[in-house]
C-alpha positions, 0 to 999 in steps of 0.5 A, spaced: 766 745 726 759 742 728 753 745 732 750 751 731 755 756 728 756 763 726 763 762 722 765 769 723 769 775 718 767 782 719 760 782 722 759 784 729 761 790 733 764 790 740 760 787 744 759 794 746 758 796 752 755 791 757 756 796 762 756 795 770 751 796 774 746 792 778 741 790 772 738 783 773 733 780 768 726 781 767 722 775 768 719 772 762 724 777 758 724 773 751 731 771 748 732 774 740 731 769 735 736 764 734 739 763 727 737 757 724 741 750 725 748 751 721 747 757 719 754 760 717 754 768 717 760 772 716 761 775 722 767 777 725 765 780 733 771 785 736 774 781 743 767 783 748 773 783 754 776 789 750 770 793 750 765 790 755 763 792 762 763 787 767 756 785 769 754 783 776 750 776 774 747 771 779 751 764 780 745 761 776 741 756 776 743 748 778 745 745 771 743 737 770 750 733 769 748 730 762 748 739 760 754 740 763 757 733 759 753 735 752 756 743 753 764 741 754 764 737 750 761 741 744 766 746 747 771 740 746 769 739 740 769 747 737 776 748 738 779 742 737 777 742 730 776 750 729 782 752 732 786 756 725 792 754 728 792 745 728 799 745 732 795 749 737 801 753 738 804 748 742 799 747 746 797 739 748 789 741 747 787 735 748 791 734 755 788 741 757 780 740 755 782 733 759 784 737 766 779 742 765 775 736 765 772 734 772 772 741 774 767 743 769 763 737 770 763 738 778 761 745 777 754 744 778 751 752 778 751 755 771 756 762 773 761 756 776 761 751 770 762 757 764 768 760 769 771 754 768 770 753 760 773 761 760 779 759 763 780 752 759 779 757 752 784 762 756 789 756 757 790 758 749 793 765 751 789 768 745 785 774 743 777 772 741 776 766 745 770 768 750 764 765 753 758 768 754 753 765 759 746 765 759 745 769 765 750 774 762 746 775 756 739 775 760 742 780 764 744 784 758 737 784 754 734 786 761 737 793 760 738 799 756 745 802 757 745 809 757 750 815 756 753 821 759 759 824 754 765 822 759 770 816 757 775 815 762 783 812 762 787 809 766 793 815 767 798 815 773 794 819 777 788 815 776 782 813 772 783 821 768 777 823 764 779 824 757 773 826 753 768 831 755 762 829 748 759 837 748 753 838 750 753 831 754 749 830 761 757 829 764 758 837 760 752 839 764 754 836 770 761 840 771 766 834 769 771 836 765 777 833 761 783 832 766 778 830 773 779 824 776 774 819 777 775 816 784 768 813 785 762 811 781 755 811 785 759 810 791 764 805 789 771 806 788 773 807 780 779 801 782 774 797 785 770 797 778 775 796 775 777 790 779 771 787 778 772 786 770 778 783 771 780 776 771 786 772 774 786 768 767 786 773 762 792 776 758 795 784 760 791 786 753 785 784 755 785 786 762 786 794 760 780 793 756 776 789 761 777 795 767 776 800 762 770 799 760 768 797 767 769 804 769 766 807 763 760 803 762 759 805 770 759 812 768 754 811 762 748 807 767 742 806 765 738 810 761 734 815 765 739 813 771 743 818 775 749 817 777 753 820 782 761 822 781 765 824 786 771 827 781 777 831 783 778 838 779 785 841 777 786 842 784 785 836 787 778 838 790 773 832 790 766 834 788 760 829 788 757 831 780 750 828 778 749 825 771 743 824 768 744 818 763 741 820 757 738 815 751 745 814 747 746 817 741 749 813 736 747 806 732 746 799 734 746 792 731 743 785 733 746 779 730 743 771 733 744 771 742 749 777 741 748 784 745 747 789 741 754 792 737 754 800 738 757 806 734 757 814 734 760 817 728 763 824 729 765 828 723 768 836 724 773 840 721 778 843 725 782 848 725 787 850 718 781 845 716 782 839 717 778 834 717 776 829 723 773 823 723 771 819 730 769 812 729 767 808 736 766 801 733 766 799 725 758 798 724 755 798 717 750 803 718 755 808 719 758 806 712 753 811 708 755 817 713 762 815 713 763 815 705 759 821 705 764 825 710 770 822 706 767 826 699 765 833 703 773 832 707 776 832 699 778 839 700 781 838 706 790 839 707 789 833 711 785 828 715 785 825 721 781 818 722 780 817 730 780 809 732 783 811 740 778 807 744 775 803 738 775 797 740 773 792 732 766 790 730 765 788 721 772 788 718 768 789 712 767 796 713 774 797 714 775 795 707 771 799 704 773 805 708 780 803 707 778 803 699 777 811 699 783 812 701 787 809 696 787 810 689 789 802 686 786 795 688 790 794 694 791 787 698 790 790 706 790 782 709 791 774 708 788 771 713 790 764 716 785 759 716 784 751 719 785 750 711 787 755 706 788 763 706 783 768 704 785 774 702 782 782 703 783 787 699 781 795 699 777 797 692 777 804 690 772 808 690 768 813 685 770 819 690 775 818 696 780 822 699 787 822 697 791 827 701 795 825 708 791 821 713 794 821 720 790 814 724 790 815 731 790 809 736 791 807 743 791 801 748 784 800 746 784 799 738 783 792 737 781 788 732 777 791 726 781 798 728 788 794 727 786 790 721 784 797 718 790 801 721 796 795 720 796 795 713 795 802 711 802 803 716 805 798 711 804 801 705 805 808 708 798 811 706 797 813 713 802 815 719 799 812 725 800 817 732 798 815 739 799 808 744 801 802 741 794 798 740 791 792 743 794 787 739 788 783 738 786 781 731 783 773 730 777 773 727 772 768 731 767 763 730 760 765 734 757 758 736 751 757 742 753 751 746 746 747 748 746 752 755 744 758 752 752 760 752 755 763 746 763 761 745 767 765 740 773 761 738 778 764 734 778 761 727 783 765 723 789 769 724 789 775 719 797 778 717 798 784 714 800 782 706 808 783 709 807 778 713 806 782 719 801 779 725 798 783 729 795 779 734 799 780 740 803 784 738 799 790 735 800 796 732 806 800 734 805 808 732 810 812 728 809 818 732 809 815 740 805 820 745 801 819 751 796 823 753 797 827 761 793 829 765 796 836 765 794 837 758 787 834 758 786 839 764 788 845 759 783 843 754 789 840 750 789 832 746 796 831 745 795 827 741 790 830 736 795 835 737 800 831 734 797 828 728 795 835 726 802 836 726 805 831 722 799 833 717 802 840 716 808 837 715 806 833 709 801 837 707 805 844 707 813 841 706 817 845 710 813 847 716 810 845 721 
């Protein structure tokens, strides 16, 4: 591959959370160092369109023609000769950069010219192929995205409040699991949601994209307040306050991308058991992690939460994979333009050894499958929840000369059974889907489900 590229494996988190909202850059706001020309990191970023916002940007500025032929063609050009795949899966790449062609060069402001490149990259209908542009990137320096506790799904009733953080400003504001959120700062939840979407994108990527848009408008801005008109158990509206908080967790910048973010919850619940909720796979929880794994070794079971995780350093799933087994152990073999790599999990001085249950949901992608996939195939973990994203390609992260960055997928990763987990996911053991009947008892049907399933491995004969 030529140009400036980060080629990618196991690095950056989600591009968490560029959240909605009506941010706009700060002029002379200074861009983050660029890596230095050729530079190869390892870094693997989860697929932003599952785990972004959509962020309102202006059209941008008018782009000289030779810019627009210089970036194409790089965009061109990555592909053709980074692509893990050579056959393309079929697709004429060359046909399709050809048609694309006039429409990106006739395409003079910048948000239009970028458009065009995201749809000749979705023409290879795969996870991890995105084009950021540089009004998007500025737009996302010039905020601070805030917190407020809530998460929300998209149940039959609408957009369903699934998790209350305790103590978080939605707790003290009056929303509760179960509400539905109809409107965000006066706009509906479905036109938010609408506005991350796109025509182009495949079905595991739009339920990303309109999640977050969602979510990241209930988060705001740090210091912001946002007003919600929710409905109770009742179907009573309420117009509530948040007030958006700095957030809790850790962060991690790499090159031009948006900060990866990550909370990490730890607790035991009742009979004991132990519980660990990963919201992305970042290096700084990595210490925390293994320490939690050591204090959990008493525990009659264990529960790993990825629902909502959306990937980050594949690395960090090795090593967490690596306290859960107790023999080195290959997790994936992952296909590359030339050869295969293969990972594997490494024990630990001190891990843990009795039953883990994994719970994901349509949202778990990336790092989260690659973690879960093979540990299902060994039968070290019972997967509960919803079939995940089925997105899992590591990428390449290369800056276009427009200040754009461009994530090509440069390898396909496989269970070492052979298994893909791109595009078709990871299929849970136990199936259940979370209602709103429950959330508004104060129940998680899920949780719930895998701690069954840990009693019965845990204690043969009961459940």
């Amino acid at each position: 591959m030529t140009g400036k590229t980060m080629a990618a494996r196991g690095l950056v988190a989600a591009l968490l959370a560029l959240a909605a909202g009506c941010a706009s850059p700060r002029p002379g706001a200074a861009p983050p160092p660029a890596p230095a020309a050729g530079a190869i990191l390892p870094v693997r970023p989860a697929d932003p369109l599952l785990s972004r916002a959509p962020l309102p940007v202006a059209a941008g500025p008018l782009l000289p023609l030779d810019l627009r032929e210089r970036t194409f063609e790089a965009a061109r050009t990555q592909v053709r000769e980074g692509f893990y795949d050579p056959s393309f899966g079929g697709l004429n790449w060359d046909s399709v950069a050809a048609a694309y062609r006039p429409r990106a060069l006739a395409a003079e402001r910048s948000r239009e010219f970028h458009e065009v490149l995201s749809r000749m990259l979705a023409s290879l209908r795969v996870s991890h192929a995105v084009i950021l542009s540089p009004e998007r990137l500025a737009a996302e320096r010039a905020r601070e995205p805030g917190w407020t506790g809530a998460e929300v799904r998209r149940l039959p009733e609408g957009w369903v409040v699934c998790r209350v953080s305790h103590g978080s400003p939605a707790e003290k504001a009056g929303l509760r699991p179960g509400d539905v959120v109809d409107s965000i700062a006066g706009v509906s939840a479905d036109a938010i949601a609408a506005a991350g979407d796109r025509p182009w994108l495949v079905a595991r990527e739009r339920l990303g994209a309109t999640t977050a848009g969602v979510n990241g408008a209930l988060a705001g801005n740090r210091g912001s307040v946002i007003r919600v008109v929710a409905r109770d158990g009742t179907d009573r509206s309420r117009v509530l306050e948040l007030h958006s908080a700095r957030y809790p967790g850790t962060s991690v910048r790499i090159g031009n991308l948006p900060p990866a973010r990550a909370i990490l919850e730890i607790r035991r619940l009742d009979g004991g058991f132990g519980y660990l909720r990963l919201t992305a796979f970042v290096p700084a929880l990595e210490p925390p992690l293994r320490s939690a794994i050591a204090d959990m070794r008493g525990a009659p079971g264990l529960v790993i939460d990825l629902r909502g995780n959306p990937g980050g350093y594949d690395r960090l799933g090795d090593h967490l994979a690596g306290l859960l087994v107790s023999a080195p152990t290959v997790l994936t073999e992952t296909r590359l333009r030339r050869g295969v790599r293969v990972d594997q999990a490494t024990p630990g001085p001190i891990g843990y050894h009795g039953p883990v249950a994994v719970l994901v949901d349509g949202l778990s992608a990336s790092a989260s499958e690659q973690f879960t996939a093979p540990l299902q195939e060994l039968g070290r973990v019972i997967v509960v929840g919803e079939r995940s994203a089925g997105a899992d390609l590591e990428a390449g992260v290369v800056d276009l000369p427009t200040g754009a960055v461009m994530m090509v997928p440069i390898g396909q990763p496989r269970t070492r059974g052979g298994r893909v987990i791109e595009g078709a996911g990871v299929q849970p053991d136990v199936e259940v889907h979370l209602t709103r009947a429950a959330l508004l008892a104060g129940r998680d049907e899920q949780l719930e489900a895998a701690v069954r399933e840990l009693r019965r491995r845990a204690l043969p004969g009961r459940s």
